[in-house]
N, CA, C, O and CB atoms as a CASP TS submission, in Angstrom:
PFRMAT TS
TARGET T0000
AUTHOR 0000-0000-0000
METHOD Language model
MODEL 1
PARENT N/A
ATOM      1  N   UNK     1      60.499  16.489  97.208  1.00  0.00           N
ATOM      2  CA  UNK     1      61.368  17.573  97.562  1.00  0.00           C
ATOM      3  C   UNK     1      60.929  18.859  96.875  1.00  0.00           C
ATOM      4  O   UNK     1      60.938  19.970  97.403  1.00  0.00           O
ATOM      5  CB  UNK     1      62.797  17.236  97.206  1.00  0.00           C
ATOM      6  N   UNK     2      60.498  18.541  95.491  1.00  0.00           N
ATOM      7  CA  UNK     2      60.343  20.121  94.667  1.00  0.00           C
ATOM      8  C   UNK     2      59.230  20.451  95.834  1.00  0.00           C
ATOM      9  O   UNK     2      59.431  21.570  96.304  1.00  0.00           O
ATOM     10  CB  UNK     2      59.625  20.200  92.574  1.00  0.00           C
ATOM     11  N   UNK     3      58.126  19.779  96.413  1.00  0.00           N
ATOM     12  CA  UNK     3      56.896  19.794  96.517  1.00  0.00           C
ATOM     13  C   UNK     3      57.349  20.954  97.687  1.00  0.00           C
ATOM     14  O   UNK     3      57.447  22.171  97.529  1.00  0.00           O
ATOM     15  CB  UNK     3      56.012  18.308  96.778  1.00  0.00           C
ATOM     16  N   UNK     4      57.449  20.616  98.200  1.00  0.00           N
ATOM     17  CA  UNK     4      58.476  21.002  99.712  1.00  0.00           C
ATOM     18  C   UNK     4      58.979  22.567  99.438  1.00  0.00           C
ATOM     19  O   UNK     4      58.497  23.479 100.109  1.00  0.00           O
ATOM     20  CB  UNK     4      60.229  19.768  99.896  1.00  0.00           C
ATOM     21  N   UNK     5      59.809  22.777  98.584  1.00  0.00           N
ATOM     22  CA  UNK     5      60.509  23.622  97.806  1.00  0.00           C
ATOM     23  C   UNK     5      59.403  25.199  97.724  1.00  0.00           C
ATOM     24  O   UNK     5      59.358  26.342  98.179  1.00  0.00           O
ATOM     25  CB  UNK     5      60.832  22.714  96.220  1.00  0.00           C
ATOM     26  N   UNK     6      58.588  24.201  96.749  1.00  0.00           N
ATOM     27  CA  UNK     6      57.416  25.271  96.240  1.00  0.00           C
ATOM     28  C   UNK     6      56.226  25.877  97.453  1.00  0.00           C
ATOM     29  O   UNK     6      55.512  26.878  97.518  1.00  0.00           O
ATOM     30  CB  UNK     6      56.458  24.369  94.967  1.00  0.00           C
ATOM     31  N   UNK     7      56.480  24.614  98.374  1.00  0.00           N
ATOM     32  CA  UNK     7      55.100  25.044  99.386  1.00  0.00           C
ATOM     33  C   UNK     7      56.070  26.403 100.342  1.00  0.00           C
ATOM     34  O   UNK     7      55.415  27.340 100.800  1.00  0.00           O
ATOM     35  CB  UNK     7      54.354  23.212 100.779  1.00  0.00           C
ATOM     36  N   UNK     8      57.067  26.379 100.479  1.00  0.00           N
ATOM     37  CA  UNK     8      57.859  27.362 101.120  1.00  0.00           C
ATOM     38  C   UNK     8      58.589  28.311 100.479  1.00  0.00           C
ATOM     39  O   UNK     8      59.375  29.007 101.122  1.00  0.00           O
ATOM     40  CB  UNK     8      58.636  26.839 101.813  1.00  0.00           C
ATOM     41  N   UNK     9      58.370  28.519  98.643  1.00  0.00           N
ATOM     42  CA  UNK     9      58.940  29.828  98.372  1.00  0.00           C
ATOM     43  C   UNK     9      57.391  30.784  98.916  1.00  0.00           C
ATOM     44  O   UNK     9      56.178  30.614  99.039  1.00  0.00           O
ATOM     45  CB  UNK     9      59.535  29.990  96.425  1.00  0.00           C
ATOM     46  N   UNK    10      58.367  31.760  99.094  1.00  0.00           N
ATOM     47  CA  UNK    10      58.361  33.243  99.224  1.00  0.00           C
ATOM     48  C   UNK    10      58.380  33.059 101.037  1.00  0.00           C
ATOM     49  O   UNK    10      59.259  33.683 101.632  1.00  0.00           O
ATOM     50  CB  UNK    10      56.767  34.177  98.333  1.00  0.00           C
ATOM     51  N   UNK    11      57.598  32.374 101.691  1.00  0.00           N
ATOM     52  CA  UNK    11      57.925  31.666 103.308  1.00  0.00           C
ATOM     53  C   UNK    11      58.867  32.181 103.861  1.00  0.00           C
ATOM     54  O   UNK    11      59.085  33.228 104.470  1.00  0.00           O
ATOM     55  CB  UNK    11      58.315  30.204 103.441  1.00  0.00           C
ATOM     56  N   UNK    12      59.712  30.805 103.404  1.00  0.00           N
ATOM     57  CA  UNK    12      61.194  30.357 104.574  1.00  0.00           C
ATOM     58  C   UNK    12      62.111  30.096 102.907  1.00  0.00           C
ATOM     59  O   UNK    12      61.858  29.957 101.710  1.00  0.00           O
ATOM     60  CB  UNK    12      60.928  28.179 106.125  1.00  0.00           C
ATOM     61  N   UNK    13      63.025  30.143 103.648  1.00  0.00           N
ATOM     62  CA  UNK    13      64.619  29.756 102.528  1.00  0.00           C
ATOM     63  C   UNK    13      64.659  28.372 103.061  1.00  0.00           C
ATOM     64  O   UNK    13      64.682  28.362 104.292  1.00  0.00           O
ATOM     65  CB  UNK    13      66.526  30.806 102.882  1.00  0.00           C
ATOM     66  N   UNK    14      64.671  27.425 102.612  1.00  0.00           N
ATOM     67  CA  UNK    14      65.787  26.110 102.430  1.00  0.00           C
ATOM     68  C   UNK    14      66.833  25.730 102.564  1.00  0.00           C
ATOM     69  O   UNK    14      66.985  25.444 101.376  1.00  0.00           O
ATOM     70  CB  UNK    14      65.999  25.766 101.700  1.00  0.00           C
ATOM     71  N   UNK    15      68.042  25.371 103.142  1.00  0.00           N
ATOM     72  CA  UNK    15      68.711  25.091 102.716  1.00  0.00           C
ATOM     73  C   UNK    15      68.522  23.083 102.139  1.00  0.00           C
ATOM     74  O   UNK    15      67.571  22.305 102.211  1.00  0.00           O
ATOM     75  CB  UNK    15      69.598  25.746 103.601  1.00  0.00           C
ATOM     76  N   UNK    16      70.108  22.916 101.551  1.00  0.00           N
ATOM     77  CA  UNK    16      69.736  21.330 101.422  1.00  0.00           C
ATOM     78  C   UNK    16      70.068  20.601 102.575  1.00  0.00           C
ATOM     79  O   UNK    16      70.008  19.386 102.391  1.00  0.00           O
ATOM     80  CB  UNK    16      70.466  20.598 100.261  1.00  0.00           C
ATOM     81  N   UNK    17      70.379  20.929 103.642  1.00  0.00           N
ATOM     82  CA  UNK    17      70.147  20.647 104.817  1.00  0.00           C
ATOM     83  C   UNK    17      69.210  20.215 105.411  1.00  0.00           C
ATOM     84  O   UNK    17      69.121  19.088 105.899  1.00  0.00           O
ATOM     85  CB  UNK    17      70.323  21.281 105.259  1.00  0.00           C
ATOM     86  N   UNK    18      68.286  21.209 105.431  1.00  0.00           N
ATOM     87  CA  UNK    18      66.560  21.579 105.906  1.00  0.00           C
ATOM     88  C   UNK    18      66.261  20.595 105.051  1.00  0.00           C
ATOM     89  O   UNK    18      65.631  19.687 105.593  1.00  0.00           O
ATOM     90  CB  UNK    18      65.653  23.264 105.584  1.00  0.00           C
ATOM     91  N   UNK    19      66.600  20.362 103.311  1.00  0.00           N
ATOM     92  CA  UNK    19      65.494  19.348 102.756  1.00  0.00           C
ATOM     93  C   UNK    19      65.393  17.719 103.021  1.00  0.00           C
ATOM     94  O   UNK    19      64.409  17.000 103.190  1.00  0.00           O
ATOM     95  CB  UNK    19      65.604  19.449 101.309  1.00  0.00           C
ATOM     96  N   UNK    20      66.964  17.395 102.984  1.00  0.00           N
ATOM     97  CA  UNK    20      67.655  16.537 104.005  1.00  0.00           C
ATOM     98  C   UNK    20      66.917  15.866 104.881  1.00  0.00           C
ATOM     99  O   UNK    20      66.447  14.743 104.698  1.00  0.00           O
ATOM    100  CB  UNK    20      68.487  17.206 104.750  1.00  0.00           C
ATOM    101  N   UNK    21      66.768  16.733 106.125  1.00  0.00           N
ATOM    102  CA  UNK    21      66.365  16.356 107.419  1.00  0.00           C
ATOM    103  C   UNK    21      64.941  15.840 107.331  1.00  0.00           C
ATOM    104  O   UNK    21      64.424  14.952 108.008  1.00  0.00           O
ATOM    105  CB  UNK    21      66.498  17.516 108.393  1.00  0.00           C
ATOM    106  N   UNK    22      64.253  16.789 106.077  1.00  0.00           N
ATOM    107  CA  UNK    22      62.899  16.767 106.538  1.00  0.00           C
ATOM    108  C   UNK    22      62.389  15.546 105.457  1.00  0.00           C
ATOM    109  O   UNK    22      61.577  14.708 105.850  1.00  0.00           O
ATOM    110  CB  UNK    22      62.064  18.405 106.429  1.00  0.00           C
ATOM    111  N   UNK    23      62.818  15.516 104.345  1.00  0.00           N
ATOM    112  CA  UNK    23      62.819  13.886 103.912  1.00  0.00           C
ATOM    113  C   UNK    23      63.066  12.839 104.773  1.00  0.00           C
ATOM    114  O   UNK    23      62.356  11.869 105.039  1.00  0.00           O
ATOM    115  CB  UNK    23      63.770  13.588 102.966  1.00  0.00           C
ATOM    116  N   UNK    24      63.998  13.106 105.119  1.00  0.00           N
ATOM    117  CA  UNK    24      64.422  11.207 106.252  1.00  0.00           C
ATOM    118  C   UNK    24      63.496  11.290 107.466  1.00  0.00           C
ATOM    119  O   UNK    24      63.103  10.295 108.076  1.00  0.00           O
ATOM    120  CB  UNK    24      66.561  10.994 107.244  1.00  0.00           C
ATOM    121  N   UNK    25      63.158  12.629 107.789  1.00  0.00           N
ATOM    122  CA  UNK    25      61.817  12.177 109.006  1.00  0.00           C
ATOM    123  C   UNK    25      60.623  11.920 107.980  1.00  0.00           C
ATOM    124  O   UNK    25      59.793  11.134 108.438  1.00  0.00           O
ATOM    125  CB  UNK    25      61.248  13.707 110.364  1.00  0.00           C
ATOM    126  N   UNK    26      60.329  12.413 106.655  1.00  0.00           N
ATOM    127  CA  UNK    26      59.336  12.143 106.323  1.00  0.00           C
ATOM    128  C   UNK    26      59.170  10.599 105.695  1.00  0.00           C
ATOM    129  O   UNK    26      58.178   9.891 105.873  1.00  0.00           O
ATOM    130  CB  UNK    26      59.063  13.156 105.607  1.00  0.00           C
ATOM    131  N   UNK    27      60.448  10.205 104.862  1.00  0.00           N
ATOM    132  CA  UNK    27      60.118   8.672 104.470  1.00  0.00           C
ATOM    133  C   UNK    27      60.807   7.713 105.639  1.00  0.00           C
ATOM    134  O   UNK    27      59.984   6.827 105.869  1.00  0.00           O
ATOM    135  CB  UNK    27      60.822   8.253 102.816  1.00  0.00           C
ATOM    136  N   UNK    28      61.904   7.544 106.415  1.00  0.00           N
ATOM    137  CA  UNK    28      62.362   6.939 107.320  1.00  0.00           C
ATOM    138  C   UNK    28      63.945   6.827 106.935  1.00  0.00           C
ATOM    139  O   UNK    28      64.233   6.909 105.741  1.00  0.00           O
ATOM    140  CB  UNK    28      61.572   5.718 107.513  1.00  0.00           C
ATOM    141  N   UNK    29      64.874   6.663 107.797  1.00  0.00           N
ATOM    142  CA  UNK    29      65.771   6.637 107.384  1.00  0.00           C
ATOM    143  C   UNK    29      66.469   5.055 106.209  1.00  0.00           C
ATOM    144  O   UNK    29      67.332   5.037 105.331  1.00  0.00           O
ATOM    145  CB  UNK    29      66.267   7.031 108.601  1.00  0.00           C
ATOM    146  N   UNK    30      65.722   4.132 106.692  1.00  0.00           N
ATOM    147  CA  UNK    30      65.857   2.938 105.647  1.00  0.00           C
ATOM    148  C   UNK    30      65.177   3.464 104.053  1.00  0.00           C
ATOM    149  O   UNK    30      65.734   2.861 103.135  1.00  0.00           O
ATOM    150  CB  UNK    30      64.872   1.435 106.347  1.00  0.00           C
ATOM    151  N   UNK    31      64.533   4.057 103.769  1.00  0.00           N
ATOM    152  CA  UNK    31      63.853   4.666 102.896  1.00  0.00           C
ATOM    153  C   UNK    31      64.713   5.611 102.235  1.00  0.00           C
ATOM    154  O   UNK    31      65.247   5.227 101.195  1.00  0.00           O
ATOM    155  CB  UNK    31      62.756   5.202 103.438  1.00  0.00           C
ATOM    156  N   UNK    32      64.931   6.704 102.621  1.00  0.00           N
ATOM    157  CA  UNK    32      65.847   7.674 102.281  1.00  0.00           C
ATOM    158  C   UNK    32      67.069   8.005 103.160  1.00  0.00           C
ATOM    159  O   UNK    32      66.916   8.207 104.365  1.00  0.00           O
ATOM    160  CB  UNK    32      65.143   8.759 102.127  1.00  0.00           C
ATOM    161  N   UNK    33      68.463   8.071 102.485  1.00  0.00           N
ATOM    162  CA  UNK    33      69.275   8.094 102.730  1.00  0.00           C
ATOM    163  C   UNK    33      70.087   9.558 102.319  1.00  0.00           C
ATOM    164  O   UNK    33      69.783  10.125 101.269  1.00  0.00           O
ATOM    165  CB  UNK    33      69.512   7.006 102.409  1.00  0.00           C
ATOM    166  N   UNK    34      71.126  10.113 103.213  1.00  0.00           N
ATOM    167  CA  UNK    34      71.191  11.718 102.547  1.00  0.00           C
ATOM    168  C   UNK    34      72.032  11.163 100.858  1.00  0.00           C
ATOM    169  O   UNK    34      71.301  11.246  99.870  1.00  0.00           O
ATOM    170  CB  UNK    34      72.569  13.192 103.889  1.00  0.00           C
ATOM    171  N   UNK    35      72.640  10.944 100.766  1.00  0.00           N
ATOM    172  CA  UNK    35      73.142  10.323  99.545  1.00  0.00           C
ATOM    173  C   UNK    35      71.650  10.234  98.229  1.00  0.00           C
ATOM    174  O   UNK    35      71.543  11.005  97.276  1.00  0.00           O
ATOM    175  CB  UNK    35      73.821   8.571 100.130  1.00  0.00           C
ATOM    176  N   UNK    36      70.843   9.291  98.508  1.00  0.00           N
ATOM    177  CA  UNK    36      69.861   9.701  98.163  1.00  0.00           C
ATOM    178  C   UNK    36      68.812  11.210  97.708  1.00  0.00           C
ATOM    179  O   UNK    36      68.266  11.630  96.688  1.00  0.00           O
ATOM    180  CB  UNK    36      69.676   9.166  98.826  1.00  0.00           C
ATOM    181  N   UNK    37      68.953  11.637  99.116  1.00  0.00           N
ATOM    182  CA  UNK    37      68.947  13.261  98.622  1.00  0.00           C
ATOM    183  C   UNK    37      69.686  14.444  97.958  1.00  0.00           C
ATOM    184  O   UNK    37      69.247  15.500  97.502  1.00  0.00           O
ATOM    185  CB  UNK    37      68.830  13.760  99.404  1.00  0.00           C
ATOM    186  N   UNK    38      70.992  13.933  98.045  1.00  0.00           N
ATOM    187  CA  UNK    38      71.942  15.039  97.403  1.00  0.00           C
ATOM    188  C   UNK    38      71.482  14.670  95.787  1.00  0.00           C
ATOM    189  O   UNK    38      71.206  15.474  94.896  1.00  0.00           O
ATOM    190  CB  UNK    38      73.910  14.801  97.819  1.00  0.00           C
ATOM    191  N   UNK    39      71.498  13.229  95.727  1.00  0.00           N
ATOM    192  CA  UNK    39      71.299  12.983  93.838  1.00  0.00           C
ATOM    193  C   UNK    39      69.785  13.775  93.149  1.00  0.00           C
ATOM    194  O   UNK    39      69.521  14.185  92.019  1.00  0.00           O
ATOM    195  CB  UNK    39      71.034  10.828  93.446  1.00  0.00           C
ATOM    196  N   UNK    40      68.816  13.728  94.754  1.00  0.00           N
ATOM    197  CA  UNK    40      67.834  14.278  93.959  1.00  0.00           C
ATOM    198  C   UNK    40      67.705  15.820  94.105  1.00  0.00           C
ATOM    199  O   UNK    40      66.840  16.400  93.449  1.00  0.00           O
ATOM    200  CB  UNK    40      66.585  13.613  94.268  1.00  0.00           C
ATOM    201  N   UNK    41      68.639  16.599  95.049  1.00  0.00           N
ATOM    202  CA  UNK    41      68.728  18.016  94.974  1.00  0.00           C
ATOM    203  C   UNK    41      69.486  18.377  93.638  1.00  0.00           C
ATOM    204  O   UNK    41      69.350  19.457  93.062  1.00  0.00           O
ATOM    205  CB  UNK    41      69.456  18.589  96.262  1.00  0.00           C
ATOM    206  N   UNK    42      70.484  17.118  93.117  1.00  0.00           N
ATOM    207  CA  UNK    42      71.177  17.103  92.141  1.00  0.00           C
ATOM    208  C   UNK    42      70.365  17.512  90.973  1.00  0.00           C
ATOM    209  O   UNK    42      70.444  18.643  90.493  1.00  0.00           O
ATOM    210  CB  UNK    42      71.767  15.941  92.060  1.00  0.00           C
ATOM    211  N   UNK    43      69.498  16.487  90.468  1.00  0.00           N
ATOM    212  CA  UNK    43      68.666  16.579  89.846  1.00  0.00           C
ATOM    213  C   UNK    43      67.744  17.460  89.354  1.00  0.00           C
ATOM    214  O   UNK    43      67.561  17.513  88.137  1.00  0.00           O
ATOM    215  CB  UNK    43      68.399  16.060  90.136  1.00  0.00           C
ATOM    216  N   UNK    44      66.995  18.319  90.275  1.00  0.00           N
ATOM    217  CA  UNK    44      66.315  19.402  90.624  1.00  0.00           C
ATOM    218  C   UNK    44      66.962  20.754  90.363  1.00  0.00           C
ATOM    219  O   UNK    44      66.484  21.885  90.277  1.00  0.00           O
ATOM    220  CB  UNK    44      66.020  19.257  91.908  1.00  0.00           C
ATOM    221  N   UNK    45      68.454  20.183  90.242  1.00  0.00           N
ATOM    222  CA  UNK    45      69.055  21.781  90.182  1.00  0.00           C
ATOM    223  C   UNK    45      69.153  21.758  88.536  1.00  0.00           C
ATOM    224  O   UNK    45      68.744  22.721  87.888  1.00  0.00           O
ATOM    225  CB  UNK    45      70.876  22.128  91.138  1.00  0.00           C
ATOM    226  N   UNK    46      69.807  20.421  87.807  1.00  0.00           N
ATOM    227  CA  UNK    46      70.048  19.780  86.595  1.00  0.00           C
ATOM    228  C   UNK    46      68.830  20.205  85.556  1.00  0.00           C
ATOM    229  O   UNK    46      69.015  20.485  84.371  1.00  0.00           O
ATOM    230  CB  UNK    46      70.154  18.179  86.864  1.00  0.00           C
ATOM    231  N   UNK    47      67.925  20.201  86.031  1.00  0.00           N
ATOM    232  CA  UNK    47      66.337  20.109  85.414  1.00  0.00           C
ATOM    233  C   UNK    47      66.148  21.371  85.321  1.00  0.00           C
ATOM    234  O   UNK    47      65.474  21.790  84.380  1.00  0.00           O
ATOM    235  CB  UNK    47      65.078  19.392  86.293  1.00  0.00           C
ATOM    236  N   UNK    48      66.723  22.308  86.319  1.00  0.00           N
ATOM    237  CA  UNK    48      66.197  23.934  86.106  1.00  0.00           C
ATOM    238  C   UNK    48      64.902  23.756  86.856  1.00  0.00           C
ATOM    239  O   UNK    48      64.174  24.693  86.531  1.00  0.00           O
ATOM    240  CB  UNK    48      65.908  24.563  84.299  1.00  0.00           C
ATOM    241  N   UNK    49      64.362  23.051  87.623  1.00  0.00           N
ATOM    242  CA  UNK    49      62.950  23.542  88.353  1.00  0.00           C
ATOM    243  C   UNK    49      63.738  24.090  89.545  1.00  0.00           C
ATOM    244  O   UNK    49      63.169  25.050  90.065  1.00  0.00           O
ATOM    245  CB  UNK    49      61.613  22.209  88.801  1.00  0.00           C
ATOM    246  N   UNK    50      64.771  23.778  90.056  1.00  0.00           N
ATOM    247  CA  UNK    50      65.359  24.484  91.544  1.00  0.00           C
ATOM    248  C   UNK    50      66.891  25.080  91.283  1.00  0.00           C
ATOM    249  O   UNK    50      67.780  24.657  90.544  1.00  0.00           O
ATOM    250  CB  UNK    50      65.488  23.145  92.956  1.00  0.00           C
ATOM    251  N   UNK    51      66.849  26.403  92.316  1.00  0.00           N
ATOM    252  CA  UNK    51      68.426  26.971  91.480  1.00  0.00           C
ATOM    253  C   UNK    51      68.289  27.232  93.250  1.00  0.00           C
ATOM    254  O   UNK    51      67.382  27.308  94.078  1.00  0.00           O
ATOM    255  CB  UNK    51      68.684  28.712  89.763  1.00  0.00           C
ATOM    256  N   UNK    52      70.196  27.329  93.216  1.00  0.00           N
ATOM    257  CA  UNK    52      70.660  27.756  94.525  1.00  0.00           C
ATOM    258  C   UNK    52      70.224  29.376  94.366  1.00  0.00           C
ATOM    259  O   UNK    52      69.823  29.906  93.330  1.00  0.00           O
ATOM    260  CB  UNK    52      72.434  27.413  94.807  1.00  0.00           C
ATOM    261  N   UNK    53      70.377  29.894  95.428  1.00  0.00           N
ATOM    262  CA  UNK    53      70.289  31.452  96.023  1.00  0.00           C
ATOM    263  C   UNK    53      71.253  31.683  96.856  1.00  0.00           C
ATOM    264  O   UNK    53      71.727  30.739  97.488  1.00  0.00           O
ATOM    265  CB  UNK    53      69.042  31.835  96.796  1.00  0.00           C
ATOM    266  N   UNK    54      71.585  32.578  96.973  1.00  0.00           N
ATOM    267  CA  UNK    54      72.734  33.208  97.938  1.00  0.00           C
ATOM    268  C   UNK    54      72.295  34.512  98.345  1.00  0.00           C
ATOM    269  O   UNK    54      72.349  35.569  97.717  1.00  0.00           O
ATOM    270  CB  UNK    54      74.207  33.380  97.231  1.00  0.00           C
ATOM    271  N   UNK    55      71.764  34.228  99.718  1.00  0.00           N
ATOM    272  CA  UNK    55      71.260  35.247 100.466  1.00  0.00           C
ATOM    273  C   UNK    55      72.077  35.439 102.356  1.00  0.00           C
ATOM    274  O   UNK    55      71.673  35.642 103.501  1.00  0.00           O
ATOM    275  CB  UNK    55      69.492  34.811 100.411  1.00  0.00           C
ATOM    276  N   UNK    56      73.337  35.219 101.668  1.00  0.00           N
ATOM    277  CA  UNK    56      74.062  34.794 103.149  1.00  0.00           C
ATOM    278  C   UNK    56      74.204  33.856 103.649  1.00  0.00           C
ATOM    279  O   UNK    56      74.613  33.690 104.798  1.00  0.00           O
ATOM    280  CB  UNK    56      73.711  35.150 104.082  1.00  0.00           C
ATOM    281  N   UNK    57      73.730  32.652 102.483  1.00  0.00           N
ATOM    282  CA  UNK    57      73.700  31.423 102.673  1.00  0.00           C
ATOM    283  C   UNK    57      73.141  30.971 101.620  1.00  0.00           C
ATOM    284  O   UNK    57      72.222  31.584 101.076  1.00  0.00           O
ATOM    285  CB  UNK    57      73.180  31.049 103.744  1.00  0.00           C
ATOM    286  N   UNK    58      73.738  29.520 101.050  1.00  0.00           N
ATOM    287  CA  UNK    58      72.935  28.933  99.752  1.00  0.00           C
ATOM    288  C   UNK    58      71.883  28.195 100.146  1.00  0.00           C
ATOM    289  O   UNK    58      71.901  27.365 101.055  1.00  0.00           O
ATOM    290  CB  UNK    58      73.741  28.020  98.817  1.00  0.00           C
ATOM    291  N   UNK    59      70.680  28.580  99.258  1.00  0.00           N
ATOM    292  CA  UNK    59      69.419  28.101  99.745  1.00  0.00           C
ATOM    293  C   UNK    59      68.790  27.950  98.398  1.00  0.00           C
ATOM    294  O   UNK    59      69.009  28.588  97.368  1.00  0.00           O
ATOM    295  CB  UNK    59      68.624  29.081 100.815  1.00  0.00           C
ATOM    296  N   UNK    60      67.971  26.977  98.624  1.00  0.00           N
ATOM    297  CA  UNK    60      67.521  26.227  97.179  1.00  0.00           C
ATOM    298  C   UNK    60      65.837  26.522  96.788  1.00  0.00           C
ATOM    299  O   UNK    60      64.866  25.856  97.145  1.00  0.00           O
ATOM    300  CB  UNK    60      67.757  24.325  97.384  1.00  0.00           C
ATOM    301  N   UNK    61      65.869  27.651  96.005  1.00  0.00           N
ATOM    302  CA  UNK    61      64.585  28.039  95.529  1.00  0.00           C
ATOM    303  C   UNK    61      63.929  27.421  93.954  1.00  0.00           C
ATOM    304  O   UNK    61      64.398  26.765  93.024  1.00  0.00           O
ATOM    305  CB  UNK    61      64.738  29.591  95.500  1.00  0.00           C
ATOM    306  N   UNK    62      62.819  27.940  94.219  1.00  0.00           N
ATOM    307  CA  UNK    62      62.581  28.156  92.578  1.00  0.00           C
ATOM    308  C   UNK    62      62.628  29.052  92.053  1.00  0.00           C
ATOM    309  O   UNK    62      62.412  30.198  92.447  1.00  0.00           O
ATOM    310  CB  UNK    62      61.630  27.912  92.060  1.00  0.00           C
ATOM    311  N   UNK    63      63.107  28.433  90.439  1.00  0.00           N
ATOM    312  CA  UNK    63      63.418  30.078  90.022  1.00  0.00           C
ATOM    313  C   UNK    63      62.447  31.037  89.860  1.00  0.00           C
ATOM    314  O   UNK    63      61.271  30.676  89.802  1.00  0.00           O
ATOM    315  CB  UNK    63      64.042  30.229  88.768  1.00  0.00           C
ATOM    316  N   UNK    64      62.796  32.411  89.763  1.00  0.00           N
ATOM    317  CA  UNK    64      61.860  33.225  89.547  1.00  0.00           C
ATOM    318  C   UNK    64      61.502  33.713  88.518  1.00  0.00           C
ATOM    319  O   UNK    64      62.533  33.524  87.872  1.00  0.00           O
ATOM    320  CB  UNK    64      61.948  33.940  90.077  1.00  0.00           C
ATOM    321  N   UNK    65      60.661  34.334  87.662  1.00  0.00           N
ATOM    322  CA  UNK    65      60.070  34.442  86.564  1.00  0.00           C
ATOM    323  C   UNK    65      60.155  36.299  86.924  1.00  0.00           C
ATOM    324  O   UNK    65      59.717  36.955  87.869  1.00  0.00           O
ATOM    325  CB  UNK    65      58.477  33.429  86.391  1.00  0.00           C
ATOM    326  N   UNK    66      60.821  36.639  85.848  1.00  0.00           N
ATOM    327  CA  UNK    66      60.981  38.202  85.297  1.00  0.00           C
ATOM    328  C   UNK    66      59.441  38.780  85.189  1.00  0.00           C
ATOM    329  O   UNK    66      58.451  38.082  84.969  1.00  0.00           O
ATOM    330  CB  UNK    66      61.817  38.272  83.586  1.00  0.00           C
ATOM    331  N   UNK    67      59.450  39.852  85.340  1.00  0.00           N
ATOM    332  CA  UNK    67      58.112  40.914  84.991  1.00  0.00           C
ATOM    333  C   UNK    67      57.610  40.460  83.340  1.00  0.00           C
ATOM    334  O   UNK    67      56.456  40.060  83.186  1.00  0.00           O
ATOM    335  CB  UNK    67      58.739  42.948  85.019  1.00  0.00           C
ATOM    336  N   UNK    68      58.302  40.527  82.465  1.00  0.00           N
ATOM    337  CA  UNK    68      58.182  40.459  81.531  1.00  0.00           C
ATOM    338  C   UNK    68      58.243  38.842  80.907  1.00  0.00           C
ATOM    339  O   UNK    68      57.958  38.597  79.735  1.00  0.00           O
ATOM    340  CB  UNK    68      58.937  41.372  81.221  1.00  0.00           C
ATOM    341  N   UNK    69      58.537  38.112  81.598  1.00  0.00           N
ATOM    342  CA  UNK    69      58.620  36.389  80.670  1.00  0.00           C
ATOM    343  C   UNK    69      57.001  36.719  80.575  1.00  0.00           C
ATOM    344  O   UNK    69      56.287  37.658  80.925  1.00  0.00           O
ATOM    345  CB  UNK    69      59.269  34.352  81.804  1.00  0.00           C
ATOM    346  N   UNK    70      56.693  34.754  79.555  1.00  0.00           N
ATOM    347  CA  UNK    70      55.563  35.138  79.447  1.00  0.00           C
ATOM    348  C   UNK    70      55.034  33.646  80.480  1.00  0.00           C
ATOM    349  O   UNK    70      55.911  32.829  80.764  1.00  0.00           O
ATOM    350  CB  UNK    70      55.071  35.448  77.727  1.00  0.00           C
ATOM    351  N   UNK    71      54.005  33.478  80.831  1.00  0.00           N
ATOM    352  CA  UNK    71      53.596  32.386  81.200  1.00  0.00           C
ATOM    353  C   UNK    71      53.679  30.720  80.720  1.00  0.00           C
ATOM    354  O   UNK    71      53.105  29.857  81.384  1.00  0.00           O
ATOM    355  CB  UNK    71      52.655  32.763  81.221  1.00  0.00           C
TER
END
């Protein structure tokens, strides 16, 4: 999912919808289940590698790094 996430910032927005859908076509639905995915959008948000956005809709990016952080 992060993988997913990262190949489409700056792209397209996400929602956890979009990540949803595109997991269960990608592993099968016996494989992944949305339940399954909410724990790992859960996770992802928990960890700080993915934060919601609100751009007229909540959509799940990575965060962004200030002018000034350092690497």
């Amino acid at each position: 999912m992060y993988q997913m996430v990262a190949e489409y910032a700056g792209k397209k927005n996400l929602k956890a919808g979009d990540l949803t859908k595109a997991m269960i076509a990608k592993h099968g639905e016996e494989n992944c289940t949305k339940d399954d995915c909410k724990q790992a959008i859960r996770i992802l948000m928990d960890s700080g590698r993915c934060v919601y956005a609100y751009l007229g809709g909540s959509y799940i990016q990575i965060p962004h790094k200030e002018g000034s952080a350092p690497e």
